[in-house]
N, C-alpha and C positions, 0 to 999 in steps of 0.2 A: 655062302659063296656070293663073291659083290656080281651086280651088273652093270655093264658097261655099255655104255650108252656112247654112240661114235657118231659126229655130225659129218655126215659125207660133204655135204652143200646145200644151196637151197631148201628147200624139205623136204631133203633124203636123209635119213636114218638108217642105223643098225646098230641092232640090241641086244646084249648077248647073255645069257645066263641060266642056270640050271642043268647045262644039255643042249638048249634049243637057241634058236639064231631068230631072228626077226628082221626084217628091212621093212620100212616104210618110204612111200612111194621114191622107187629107187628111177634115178635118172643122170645120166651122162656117169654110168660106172665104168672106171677107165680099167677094170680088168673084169674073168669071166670067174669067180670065187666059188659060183655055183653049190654056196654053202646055209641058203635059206631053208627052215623050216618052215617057215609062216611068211609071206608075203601080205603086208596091207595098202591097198590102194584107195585112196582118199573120194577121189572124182578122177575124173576121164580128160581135164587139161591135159597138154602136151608136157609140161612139165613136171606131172603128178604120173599120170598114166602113160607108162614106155614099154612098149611090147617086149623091145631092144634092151633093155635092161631089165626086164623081167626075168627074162629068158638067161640073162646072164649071171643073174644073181642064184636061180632055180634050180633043183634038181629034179631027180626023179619021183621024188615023193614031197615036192615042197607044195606047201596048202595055200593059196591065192584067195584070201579074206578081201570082198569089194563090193562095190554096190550094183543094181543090176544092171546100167547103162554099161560098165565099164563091163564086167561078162558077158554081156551081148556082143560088144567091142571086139573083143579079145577072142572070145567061144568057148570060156571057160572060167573055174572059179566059181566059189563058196560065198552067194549072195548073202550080205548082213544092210539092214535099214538101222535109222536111229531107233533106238531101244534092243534091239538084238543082243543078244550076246554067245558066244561060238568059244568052246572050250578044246583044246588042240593038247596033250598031253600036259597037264595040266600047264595050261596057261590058259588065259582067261583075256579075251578080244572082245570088248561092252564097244557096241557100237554108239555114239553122241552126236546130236545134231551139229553143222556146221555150217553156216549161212552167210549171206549180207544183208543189213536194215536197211541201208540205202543208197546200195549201189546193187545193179544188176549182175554181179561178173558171177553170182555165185546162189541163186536165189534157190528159197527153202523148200521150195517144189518138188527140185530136185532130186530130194532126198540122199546128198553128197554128205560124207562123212568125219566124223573126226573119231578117236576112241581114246577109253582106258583098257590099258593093256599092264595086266597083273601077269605078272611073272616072278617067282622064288621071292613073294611076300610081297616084293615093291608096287607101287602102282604111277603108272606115267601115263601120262594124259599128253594126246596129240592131238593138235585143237584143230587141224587141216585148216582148208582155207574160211576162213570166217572174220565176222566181226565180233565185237562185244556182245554176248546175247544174251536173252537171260536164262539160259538153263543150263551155264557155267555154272551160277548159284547152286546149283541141285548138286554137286559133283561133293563127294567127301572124300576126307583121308589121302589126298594124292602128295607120292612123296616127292616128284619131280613135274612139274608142267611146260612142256615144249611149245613155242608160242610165236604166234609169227608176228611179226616188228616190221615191216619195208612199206608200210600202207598201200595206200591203190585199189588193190586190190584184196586187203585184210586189213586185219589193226596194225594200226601207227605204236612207237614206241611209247606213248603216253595212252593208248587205249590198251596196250597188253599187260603194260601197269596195273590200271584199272581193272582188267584183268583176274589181275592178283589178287587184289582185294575180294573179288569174289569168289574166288577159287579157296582160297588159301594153302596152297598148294607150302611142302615145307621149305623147296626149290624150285628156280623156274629158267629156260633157260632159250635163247629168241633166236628162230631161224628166217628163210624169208629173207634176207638181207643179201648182196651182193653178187644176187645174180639177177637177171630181169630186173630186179625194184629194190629198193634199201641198199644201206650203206653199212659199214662199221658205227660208224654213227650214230647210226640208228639201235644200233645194239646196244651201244655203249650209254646211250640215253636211257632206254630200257633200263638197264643195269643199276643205274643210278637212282629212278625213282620207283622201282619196285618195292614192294613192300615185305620183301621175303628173300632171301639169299639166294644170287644170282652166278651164274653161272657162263660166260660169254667163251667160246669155243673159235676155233680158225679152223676151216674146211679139212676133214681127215684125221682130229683129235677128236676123246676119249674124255669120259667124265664115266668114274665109278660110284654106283652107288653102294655103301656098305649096309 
């Protein structure tokens, strides 16, 4: 069974395969699909963490995968730190550090997140908000890597590149762009000096992995 990997926007995701639904940190969802099994929220920005779209993508039994600042937030939800890992009818949420070197918006203190998320074999890697860091190097086997491109406030289209080369992800595919910060542009630079087959999507398209 493929899974399908749907870019809502900025860096909201929904993942769909096996049975189970996934959304990564969902914001400005324009309906209520209320069809998530696993909810993952990255950190506690306004753009990552939406109570409002939490609630909209949720259901009765949906699982809220976060770190502890944002369950304090919220008053609820399945605390994961970097190294964790939190297994939900078989799928598999590895929690990975996600930082900035030299900018403050996002510092390692924190303990804000990014994950691999193994689902029906695959493994896709969301790199939340960060920079180039080095414990991307530590990461194996990822068949897709989600990546953010718009700088500022995470990597630039030639740091997600770079990126790549440390990952070696077999796909790689750059969100982050076109709303708050980044461009098409900026995607589309990505796409071009990656080192690994790239994948550039428009807000609301699908990408299967077989």
């Amino acid at each position: 069974m493929p899974v399908t990997i749907t870019w809502i926007h900025h860096a909201s995701f929904r993942i769909a395969g096996l049975g189970q639904v996934i959304y990564i940190d969902p914001w400005k969802i324009p309906s209520a699909p209320a069809d998530a099994d696993i909810v993952l929220v990255s950190h506690d920005h306004f753009d990552h963490c939406s109570a409002e779209d939490i609630e909209k993508v949720s259901g009765a039994n949906t699982v809220l995968a976060t770190t502890r600042d944002v369950a304090a937030k919220l008053g609820f939800g399945q605390v994961i730190a970097p190294g964790d890992e939190l297994q939900i009818d078989g799928t598999s949420i590895q929690a990975v550090m996600a930082y900035n070197i030299a900018k403050d918006f996002h510092p390692k203190e924190s303990g804000w997140i990014g994950a691999v998320i193994t689902l029906d074999g695959r493994r896709i890697y969301y790199a939340g908000d960060t920079d180039l860091i080095p414990e991307m190097s530590f990461l194996t086997s990822i068949d897709l890597a989600l990546l953010p491109v718009g700088g500022t406030y995470t990597l630039d289209a030639a740091e997600a590149a770079r990126a790549c080369d440390a990952i070696a992800p077999a796909a790689a595919l750059p969100y982050h762009w076109g709303d708050i910060v980044g461009s098409e542009g900026d995607a589309e630079a990505f796409a071009k000096s990656a080192p690994c087959r790239t994948h550039v999507l428009q807000p609301g398209q699908s990408l299967e992995l077989q």
